[in-house]
C-alpha positions in Angstrom: -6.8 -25.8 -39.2 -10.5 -24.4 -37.8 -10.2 -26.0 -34.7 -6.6 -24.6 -34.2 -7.8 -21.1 -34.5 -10.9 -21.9 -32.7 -8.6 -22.5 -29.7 -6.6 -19.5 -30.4 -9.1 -17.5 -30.6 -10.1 -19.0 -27.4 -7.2 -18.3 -25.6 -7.1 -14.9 -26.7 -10.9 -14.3 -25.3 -9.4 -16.1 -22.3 -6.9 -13.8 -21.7 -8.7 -10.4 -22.8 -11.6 -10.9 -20.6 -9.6 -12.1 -17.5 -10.5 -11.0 -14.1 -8.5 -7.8 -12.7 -7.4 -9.5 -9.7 -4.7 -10.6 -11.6 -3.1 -6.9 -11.6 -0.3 -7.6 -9.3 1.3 -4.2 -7.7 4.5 -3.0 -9.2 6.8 -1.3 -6.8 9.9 0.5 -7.9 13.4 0.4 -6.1 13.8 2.7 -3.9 16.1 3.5 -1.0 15.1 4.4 2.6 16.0 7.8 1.8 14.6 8.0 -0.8 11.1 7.0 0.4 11.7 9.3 3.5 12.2 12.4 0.7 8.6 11.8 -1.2 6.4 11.7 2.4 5.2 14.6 3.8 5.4 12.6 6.8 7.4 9.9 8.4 6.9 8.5 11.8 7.0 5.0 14.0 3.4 3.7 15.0 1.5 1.1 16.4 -2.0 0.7 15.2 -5.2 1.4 17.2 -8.1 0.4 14.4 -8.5 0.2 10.8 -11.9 0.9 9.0 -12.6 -0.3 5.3 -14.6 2.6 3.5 -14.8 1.4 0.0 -11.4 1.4 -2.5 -9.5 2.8 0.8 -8.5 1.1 4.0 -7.7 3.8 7.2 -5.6 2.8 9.8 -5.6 4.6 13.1 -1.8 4.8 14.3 -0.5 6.1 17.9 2.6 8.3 16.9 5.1 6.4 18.9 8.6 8.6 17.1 8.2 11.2 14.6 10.8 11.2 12.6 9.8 14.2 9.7 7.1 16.8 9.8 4.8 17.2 12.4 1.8 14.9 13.6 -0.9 14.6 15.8 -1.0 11.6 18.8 -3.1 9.7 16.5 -3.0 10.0 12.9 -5.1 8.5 10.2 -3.2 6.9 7.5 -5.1 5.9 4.3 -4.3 2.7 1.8 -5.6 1.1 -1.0 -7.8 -2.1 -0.4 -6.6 -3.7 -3.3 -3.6 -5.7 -3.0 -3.7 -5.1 -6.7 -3.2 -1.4 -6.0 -0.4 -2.2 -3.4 -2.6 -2.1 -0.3 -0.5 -2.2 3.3 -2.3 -4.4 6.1 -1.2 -2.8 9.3 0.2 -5.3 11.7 -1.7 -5.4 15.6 0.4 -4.5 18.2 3.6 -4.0 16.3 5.8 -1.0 16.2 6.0 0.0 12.0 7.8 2.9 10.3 5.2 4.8 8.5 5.9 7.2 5.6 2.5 9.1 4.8 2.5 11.9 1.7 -0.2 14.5 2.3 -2.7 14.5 -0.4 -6.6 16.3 -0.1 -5.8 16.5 4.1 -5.2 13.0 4.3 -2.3 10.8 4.3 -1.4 8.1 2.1 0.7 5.3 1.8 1.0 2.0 0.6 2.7 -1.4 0.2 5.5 -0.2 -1.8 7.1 2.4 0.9 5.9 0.4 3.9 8.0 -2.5 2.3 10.9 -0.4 1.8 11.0 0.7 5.9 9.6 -2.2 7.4 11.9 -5.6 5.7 10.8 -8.7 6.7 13.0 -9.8 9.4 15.4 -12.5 8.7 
């Protein structure tokens, strides 16, 4: 009976302490359109450069089509680095559709819109 809730008590600790890297990102459904609606911004791109500057990743896009709003040549796009937080690694050389929400003069995005305009191709 002790050692049965010594290992409970165990597993419990196990679980309680256990590393935050096992935060996965939770992305709801959402439409193209929708996603389009919430960005302040939405655009094609192919990436120049990305910098890592602590809890943030910035990619440097060439605005290849802008689609809403109104952007620069190059804009800086800001995303988590955190896959836990829903990061979005850039692809090199490839065209992406980028929807970017304004927030503090910088734009933002992350894995769950990218997703939603870029589908992996079948």
């Amino acid at each position: 009976m002790i050692r049965t809730a010594a290992l409970a008590g165990a597993g419990f600790l196990a679980c309680a302490f256990a590393p935050a890297a096992v935060a996965a990102c939770s992305c709801p459904r959402q439409t193209r359109d929708q996603v389009a609606a919430k960005a302040s911004l939405v655009f094609t791109g192919r990436l120049l450069g990305t910098r890592r500057d602590g809890a943030h990743n910035y990619a440097r896009l060439e605005t290849v089509q802008l689609l809403k709003g109104s952007a620069p040549p190059v804009v800086e796009v800001m995303t988590p680095a955190s896959p836990a937080a829903c990061s979005y690694e850039f692809p090199a050389g490839q065209v992406v559709a980028v929807a970017a929400t304004l927030r503090q003069q910088q734009y933002e995005t992350d894995s769950c819109a990218m997703a939603v305009l870029n589908p992996p191709k079948r």
